[in-house]
Structure formats: structure tokens, C-alpha cells
MARVOVO-40195 format. One record per residue: residue number from 1; x, z, y of N, C-alpha, C in turn; residue in three letters. Coordinates in pm, 1 decimal, always signed. Each point is the difference from the previous one (the first is absolute). Example, Ala and Ser with C-alpha at 12.3 -4.5 7.8 and 13.67 -1.06 7.14 Angstrom:
BEGIN
resi;nc1;nc3;nc2;cac1;cac3;cac2;cc1;cc3;cc2;resn
1;+1319.0;+780.0;-569.0;-89.0;+0.0;+119.0;+90.0;+0.0;+120.0;ALA
2;-35.0;-72.0;+105.0;+82.0;+6.0;+119.0;-77.0;+73.0;+109.0;SER
END
This chain:
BEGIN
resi;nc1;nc3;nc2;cac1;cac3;cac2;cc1;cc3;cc2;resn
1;+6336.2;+20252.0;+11480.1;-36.5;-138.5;+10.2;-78.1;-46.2;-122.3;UNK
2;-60.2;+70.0;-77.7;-46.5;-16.4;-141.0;-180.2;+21.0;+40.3;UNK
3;-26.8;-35.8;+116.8;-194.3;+52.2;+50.6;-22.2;-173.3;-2.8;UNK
4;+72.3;-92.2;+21.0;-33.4;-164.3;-31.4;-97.1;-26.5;+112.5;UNK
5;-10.4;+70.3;+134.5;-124.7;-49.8;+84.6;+101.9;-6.1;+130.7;UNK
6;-28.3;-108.6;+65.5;+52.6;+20.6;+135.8;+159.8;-1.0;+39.4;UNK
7;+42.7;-31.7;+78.5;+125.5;+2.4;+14.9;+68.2;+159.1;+16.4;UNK
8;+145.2;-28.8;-34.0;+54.9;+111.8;-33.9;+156.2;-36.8;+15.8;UNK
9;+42.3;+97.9;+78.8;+161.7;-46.0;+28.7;+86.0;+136.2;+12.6;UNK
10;+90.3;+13.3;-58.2;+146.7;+135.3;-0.9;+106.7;-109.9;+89.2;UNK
11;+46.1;+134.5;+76.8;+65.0;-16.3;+122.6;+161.2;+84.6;-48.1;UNK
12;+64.9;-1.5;+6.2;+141.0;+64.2;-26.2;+99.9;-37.0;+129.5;UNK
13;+62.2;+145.8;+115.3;+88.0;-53.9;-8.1;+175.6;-8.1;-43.7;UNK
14;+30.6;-99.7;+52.1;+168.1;-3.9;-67.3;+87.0;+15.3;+97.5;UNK
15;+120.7;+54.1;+7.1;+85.5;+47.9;+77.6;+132.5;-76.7;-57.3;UNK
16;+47.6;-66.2;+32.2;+146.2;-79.4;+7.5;+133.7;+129.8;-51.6;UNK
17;+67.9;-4.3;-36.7;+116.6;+104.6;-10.1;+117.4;-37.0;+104.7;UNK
18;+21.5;-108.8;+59.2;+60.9;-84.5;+72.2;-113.7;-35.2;+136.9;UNK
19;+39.3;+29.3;+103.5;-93.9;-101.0;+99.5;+48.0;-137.6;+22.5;UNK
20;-60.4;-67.9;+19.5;+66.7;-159.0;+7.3;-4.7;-41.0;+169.2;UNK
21;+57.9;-63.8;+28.4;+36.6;-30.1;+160.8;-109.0;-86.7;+38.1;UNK
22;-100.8;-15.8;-36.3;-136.5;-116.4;+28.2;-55.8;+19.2;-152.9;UNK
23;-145.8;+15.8;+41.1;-58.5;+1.8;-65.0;-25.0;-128.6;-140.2;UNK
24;+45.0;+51.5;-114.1;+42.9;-69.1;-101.0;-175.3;-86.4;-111.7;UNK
25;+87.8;-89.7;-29.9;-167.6;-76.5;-96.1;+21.3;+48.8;-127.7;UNK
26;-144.7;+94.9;-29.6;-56.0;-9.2;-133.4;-32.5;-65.5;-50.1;UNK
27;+43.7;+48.5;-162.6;-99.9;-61.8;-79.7;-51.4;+66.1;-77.8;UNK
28;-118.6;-14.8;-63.2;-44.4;+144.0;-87.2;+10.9;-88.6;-139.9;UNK
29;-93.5;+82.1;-80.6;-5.2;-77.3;-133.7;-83.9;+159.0;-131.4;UNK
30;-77.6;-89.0;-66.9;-14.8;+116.7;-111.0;+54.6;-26.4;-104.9;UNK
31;+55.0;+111.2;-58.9;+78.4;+10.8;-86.8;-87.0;+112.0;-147.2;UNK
32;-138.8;+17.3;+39.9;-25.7;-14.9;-73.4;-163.4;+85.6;+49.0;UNK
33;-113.3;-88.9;-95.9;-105.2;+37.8;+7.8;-128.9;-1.4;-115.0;UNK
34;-41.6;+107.4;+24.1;-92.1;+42.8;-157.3;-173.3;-26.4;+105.3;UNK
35;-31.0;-90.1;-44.2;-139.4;-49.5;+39.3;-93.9;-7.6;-132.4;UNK
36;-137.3;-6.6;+48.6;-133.8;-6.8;-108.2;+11.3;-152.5;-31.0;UNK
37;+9.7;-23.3;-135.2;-27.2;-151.6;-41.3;-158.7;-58.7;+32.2;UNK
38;-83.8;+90.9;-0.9;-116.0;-42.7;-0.5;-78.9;-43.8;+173.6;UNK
39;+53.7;+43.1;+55.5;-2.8;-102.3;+146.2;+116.6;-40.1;+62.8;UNK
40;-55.0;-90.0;+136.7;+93.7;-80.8;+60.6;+100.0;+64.7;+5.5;UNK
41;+138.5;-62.4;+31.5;+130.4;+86.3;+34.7;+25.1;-76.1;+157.6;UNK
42;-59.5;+74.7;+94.3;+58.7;+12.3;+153.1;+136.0;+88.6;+35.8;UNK
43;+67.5;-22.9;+44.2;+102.3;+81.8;+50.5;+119.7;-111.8;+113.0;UNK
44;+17.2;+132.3;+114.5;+90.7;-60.9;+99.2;+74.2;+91.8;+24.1;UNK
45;+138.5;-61.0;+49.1;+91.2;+139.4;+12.5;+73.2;-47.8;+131.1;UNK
46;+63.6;+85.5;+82.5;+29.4;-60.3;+131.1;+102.5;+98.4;+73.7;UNK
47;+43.6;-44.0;+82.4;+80.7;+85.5;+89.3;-47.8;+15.0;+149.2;UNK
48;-11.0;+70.9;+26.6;-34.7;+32.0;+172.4;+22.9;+84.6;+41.3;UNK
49;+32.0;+8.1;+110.5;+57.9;+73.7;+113.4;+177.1;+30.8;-4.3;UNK
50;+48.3;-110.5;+17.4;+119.6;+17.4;-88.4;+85.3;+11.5;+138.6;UNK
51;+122.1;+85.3;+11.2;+76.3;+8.9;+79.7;+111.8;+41.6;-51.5;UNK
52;+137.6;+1.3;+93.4;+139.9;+12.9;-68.2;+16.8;+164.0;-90.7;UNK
53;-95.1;+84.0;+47.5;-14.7;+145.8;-78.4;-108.9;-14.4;-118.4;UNK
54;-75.0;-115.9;-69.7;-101.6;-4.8;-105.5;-82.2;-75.2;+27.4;UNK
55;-112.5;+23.1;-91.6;-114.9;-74.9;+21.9;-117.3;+38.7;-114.8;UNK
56;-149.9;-55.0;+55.7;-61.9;+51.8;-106.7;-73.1;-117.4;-103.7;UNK
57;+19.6;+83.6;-135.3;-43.3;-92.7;-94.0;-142.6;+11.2;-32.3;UNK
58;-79.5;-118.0;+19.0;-102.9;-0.3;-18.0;-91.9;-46.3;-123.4;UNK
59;-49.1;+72.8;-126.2;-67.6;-108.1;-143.6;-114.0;+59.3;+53.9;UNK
60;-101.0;-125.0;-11.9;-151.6;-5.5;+28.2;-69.4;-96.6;-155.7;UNK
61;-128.5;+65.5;-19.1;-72.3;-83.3;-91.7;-107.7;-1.3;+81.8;UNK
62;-124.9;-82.0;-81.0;-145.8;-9.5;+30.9;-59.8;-38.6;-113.7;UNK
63;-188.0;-16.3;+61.0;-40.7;-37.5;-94.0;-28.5;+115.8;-109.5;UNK
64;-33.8;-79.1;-108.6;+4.3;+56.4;-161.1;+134.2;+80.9;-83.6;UNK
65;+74.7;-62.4;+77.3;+164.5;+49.6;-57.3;-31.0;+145.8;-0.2;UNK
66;+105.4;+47.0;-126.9;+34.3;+112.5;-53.8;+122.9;-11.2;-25.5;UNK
67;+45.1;+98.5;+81.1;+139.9;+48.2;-0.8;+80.7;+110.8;-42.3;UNK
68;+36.1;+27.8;-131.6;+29.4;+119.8;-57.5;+163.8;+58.5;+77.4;UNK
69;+91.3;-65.9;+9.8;+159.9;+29.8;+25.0;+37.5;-135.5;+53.9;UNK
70;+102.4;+37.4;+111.9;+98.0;-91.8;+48.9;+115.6;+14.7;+10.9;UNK
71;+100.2;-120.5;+63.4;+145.1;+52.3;+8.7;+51.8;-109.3;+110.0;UNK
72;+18.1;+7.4;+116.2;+30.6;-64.9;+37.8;+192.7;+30.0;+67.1;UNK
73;+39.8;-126.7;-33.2;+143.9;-3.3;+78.6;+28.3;-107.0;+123.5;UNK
74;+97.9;+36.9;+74.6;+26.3;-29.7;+129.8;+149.1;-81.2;-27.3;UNK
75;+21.5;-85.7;+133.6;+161.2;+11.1;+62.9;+14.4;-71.8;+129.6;UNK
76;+78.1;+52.4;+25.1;-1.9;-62.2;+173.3;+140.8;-47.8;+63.8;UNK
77;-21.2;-116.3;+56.6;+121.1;-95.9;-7.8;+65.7;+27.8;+151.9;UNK
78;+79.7;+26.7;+75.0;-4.7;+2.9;+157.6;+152.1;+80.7;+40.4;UNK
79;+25.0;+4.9;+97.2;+145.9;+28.2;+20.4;+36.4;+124.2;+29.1;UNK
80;+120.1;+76.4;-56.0;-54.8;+199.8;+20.5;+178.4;-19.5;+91.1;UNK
81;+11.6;+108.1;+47.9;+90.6;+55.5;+119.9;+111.8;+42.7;-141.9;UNK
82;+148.7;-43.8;+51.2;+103.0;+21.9;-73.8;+96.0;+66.7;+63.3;UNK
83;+79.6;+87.1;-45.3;+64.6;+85.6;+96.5;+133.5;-60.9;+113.5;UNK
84;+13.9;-160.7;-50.5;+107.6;-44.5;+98.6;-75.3;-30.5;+126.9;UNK
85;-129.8;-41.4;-18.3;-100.0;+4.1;+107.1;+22.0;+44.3;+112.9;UNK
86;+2.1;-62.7;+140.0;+28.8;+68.5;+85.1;-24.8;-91.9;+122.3;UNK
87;-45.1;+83.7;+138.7;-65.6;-106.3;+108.8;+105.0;+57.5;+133.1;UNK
88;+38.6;-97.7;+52.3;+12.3;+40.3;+175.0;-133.5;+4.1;+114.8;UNK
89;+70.7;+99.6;+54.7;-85.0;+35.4;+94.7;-4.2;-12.5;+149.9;UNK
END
């Protein structure tokens, strides 16, 4: 992400250790980022495609931006299956 022309986006995905019973809300967040002082600072970070097994994290720049290192962190709020759990049939 350090060529400063054109848009540019890293895709990751994430896998839950827990599945959650409905698909749960992200939130992302950076936790930490080494950018060029000498142009604009663009950056978006996002969640998509999110379902009760993961979802993918999305950081995009554009533009002039130069992007040396990122770090982005997650968490996801939503209701997971407990073992007293149990349905009739």
C-alpha cells in the first residue's frame, strides 16, 4: 500500500472460535497505523460478509495515501449456544 496511486484494499478472513446463534455485530477498529506524514491520511476499515461462523475484515485507502503497516482489531457482540440450550421437537 506504499505505490500512493489509486485505490487499494487488504481483505482478511476471520473465523469466530465460538459460532454464535445469528449472525453477530461488528465492530472493527485500528489499533494501530504507520502512515507517510507527507500526504493525505485516507483510511477505512469495515466488516463484511459477516455471519454466525466470521466475517471479513476489510482496510481500504486511496488517493495519495501511503501506507507502510497496519493493525487492525475486531469484536462482535451477539448471542452464542450454551450447553443448557435445548429445543423440542
Amino acid at each position: 500500500m506504499w505505490t500512493g496511486k489509486g485505490p487499494r484494499e487488504l481483505r482478511r478472513i476471520v473465523e469466530f472460535d465460538e459460532h454464535f446463534t445469528c449472525p453477530p455485530v461488528v465492530q472493527t477498529s485500528l489499533s494501530m497505523l504507520d502512515i507517510d506524514q507527507s500526504t493525505n491520511h485516507r483510511v477505512d476499515i469495515s466488516a463484511e460478509m459477516v455471519t454466525e461462523d466470521g466475517f471479513v475484515i476489510v482496510f481500504r485507502t486511496w488517493g495519495d495515501t501511503k501506507i507502510a503497516r497496519v493493525r487492525a482489531d475486531w469484536t462482535a457482540f451477539g448471542p452464542v449456544r450454551h450447553e443448557d440450550d435445548w429445543e423440542l421437537y
